[in-house]
N, C-alpha and C positions, 0 to 999 in steps of 0.2 A: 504494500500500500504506500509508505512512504518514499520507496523508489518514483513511483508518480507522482507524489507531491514534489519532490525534489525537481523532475524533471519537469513540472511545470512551471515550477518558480527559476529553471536556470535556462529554458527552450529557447531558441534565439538569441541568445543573453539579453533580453530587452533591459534588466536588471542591472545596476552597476556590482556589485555583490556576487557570489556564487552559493548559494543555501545548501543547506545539508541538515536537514531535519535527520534527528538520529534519536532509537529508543532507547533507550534506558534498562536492560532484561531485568537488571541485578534490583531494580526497582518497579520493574512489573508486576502486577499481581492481579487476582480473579476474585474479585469482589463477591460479598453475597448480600441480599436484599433487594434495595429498591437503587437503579441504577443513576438516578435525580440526587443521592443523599452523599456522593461521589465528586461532585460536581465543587464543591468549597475546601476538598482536603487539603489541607496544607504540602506544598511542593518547592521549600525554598531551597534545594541544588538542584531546581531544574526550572527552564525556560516555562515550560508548559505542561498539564495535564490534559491528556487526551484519555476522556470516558468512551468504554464502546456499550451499545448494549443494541443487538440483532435480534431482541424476543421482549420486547419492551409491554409488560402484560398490567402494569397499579397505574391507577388512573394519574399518579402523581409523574409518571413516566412521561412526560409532555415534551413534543417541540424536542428542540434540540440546537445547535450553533455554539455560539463565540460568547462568553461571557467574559467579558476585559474588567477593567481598573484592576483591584490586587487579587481576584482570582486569579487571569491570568489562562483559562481551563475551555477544551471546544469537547462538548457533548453531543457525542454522534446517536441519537438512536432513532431506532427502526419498527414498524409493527411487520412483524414474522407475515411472508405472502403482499408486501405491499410493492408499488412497483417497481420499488429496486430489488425487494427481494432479499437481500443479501446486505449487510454494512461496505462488502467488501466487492461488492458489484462496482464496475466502472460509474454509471451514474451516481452513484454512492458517494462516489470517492473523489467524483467531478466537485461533490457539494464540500468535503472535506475539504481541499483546494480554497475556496472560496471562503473557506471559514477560516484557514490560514491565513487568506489574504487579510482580514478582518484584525488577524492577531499582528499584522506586519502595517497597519495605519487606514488600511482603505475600509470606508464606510460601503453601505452597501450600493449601489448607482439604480439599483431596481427600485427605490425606496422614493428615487425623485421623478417618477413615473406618471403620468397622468391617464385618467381613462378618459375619454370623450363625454362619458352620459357624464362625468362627475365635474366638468368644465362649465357649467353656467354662463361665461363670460363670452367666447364663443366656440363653444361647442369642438375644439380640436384636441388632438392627445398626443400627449409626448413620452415616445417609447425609450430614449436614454441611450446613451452611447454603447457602441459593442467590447463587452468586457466581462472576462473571469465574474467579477462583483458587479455585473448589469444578469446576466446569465448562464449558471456556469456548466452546465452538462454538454458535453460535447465541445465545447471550447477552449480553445488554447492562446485567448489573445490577451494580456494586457493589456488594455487605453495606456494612452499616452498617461493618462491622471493618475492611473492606479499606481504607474512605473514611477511619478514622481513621488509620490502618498509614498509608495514603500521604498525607494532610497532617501528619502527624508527622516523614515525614521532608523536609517541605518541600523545600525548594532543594537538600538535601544527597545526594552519593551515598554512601549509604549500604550495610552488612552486616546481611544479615536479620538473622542470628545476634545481631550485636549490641542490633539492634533488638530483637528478640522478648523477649531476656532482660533489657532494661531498661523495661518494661511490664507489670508483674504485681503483681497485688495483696502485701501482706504474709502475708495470712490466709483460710485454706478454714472455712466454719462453715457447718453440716451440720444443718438443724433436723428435727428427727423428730415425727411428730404421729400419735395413734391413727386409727382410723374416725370417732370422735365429735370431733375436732380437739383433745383433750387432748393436752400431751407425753407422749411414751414416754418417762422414766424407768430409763436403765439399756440403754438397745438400744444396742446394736454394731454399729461402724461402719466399713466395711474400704473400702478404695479400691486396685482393680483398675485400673492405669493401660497408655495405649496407645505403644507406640513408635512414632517416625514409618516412615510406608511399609510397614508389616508388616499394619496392617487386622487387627491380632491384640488381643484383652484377654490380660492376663497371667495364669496358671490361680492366683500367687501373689497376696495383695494387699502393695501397699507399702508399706503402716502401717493404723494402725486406732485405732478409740476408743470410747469411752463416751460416752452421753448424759449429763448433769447432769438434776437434780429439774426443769427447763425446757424437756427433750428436745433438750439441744443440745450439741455437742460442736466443739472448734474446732481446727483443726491448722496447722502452717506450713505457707505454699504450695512453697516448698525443700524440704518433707519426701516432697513425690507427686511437684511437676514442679522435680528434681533440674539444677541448673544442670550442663549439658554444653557445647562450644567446639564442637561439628560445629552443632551447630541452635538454640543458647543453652538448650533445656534439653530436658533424655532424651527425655521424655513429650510428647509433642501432643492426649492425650486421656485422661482417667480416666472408669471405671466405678464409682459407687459404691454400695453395698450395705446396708442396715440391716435387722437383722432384731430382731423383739423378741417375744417369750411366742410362737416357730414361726411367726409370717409376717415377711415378707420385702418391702421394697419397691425401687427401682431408680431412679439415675438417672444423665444425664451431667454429666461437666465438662469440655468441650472447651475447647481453650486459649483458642480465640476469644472466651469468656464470662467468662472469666477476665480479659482484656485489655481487653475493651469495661467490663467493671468499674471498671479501674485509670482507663481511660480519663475515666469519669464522678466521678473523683475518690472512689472510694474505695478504701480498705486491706482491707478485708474484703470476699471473695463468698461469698454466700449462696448454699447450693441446701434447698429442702423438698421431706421426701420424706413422703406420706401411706401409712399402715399400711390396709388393704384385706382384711380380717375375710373367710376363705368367699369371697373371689373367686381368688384364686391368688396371682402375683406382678403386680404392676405397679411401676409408675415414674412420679415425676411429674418433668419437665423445665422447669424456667425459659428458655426458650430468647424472648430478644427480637427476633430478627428474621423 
C-alpha cells in the first residue's frame, strides 16, 4: 500500500522533496474493539498514525480521513462489500493518497465546489481544478496549488488551518471592461462567497463596490475570505458579480487562485470580468491550471 502512496507523492517529481512514507513493524499492532477509539492514541516517535479497519461493524465506526492539529492520525475505514470492497483495493488507496495529501498542507479542493441548483445568484456550478485533493481515484495529478501547499510545508507537520490562512494575498481587484474592452465606469460589484462543504453560493453578497473612471475596484481579501480557526478562513470560494447600464457578467474566486497568487509573490489578485452587450450573462474566469 505505501509503495503507492510513495509513488504518488514522488511521480513526475512535480514535488520539490522525495517522500518515503515508511511503517513502523516494531510499533505495529492489531487492535481490539471499536476501530474510532484508535484514532487519539498517543504516537510521539512517529510522524503519523494510520488506523485500518476493513469490517467497520459499531455505529460509532463513522467516516473516516485526516484528523490534523496534535493528533496528527488518517483513519481509513471500510463497511465489508462496499464499493471498494477491500481497505486495500486500489480505489481504497487512491482515497488514502489524498488523505496524505491533507497530512502534507492541502485542504480539500472538492470542498470549494458549487452545485448549480445551490447557486441562487445565477444558476452556474463550479467543478474545481483537476487534483489528487479535487478527486482522487484514478488520478495521479497534482495542481499546481496542491505542489505549492505541500512544499511549503516542507519537513514540517503541519495544520491546514494554519496553513491556509497564512497564504493569501492582501488584496481582491476586480477589473470590469465593456464589449468594446473600454472600462465600465461606475459598475457594481458584489461578491457572493462559498462556505466550505455546503456547494452553496450565498443568496446575500458579502461586500461590494464601485468601479473607478478605470473600471476597477479593489477590496481586502479579510473582507470576502473572513479569517475563521475551524478552516483558517469562513469562505473557500466566492462568486463575483458586476453589472453595469443592465448587463451582468460573472466570475470565480476560489481560494486556490487566491493562494497560487500569494504564492507567485504577489499582494494583489486580479480577476477580469468582460460586459457581453445582447448575449445574456456570462463570466470570464482566470483560472491557471
Amino acid at each position: 500500500m505505501f509503495r503507492r502512496v510513495n509513488r504518488a507523492f514522488n511521480y513526475g517529481a512535480q514535488l520539490h522533496a522525495v517522500y518515503d512514507f515508511v511503517v513502523d513493524w516494531d510499533a505495529f499492532y492489531i487492535y481490539d474493539g471499536v476501530s474510532a477509539d484508535q484514532i487519539r492514541k498517543p504516537h510521539p516517535d512517529h510522524d503519523y498514525l494510520v488506523v485500518m479497519d476493513g469490517y467497520k461493524s459499531d455505529p460509532r465506526e463513522t467516516g473516516g480521513g485526516w484528523y490534523g492539529d496534535g493528533i496528527q492520525a488518517i483513519y481509513h475505514s471500510r463497511t465489508h462489500n462496499d464499493r471498494f470492497n477491500s481497505p486495500f483495493e486500489k480505489n481504497a488507496i487512491d482515497g488514502i493518497i489524498h488523505e496524505f495529501g491533507h497530512a502534507r498542507g492541502v485542504p480539500d479542493i472538492y470542498a470549494m465546489k458549487v452545485d448549480a441548483d445551490k447557486n441562487p445568484v445565477n444558476g452556474q456550478a463550479f467543478s474545481g481544478v483537476r487534483c489528487i485533493m479535487n478527486y482522487p481515484y484514478g488520478e495521479e495529478l497534482w495542481s499546481d496549488y496542491a505542489v505549492r501547499m505541500i512544499d511549503h510545508a516542507a519537513d514540517r507537520n503541519v495544520d491546514i488551518d494554519d496553513l491556509v490562512a497564512g497564504v493569501l494575498p492582501d488584496r481582491i481587484r476586480v477589473e470590469v471592461a465593456d464589449a468594446d474592452a473600454s472600462p465600465a465606469k461606475g459598475a457594481v460589484v458584489r461578491f457572493y462567497p462559498v462556505r466550505w462543504y455546503t456547494y452553496t453560493v450565498t443568496a446575500e453578497p458579502q461586500a461590494g463596490a464601485a468601479t473607478d473612471r478605470r473600471g476597477r475596484c479593489t477590496v481586502p481579501v479579510a473582507r470576502i475570505f473572513e479569517p475563521e480557526e475551524e478552516f483558517g478562513v469562513r469562505y473557500c470560494n466566492c462568486l463575483v458579480e458586476a453589472e453595469y447600464d443592465g448587463v451582468k457578467a460573472y466570475g470565480w474566486l476560489p481560494l486556490y487562485e487566491l493562494q497560487n497568487a500569494r504564492f507567485a509573490g504577489q499582494r494583489e489578485h486580479t480577476l477580469r470580468l468582460r460586459l457581453k452587450r445582447g448575449c445574456g450573462l456570462v463570466r470570464t474566469v482566470g483560472i491557471d491550471e
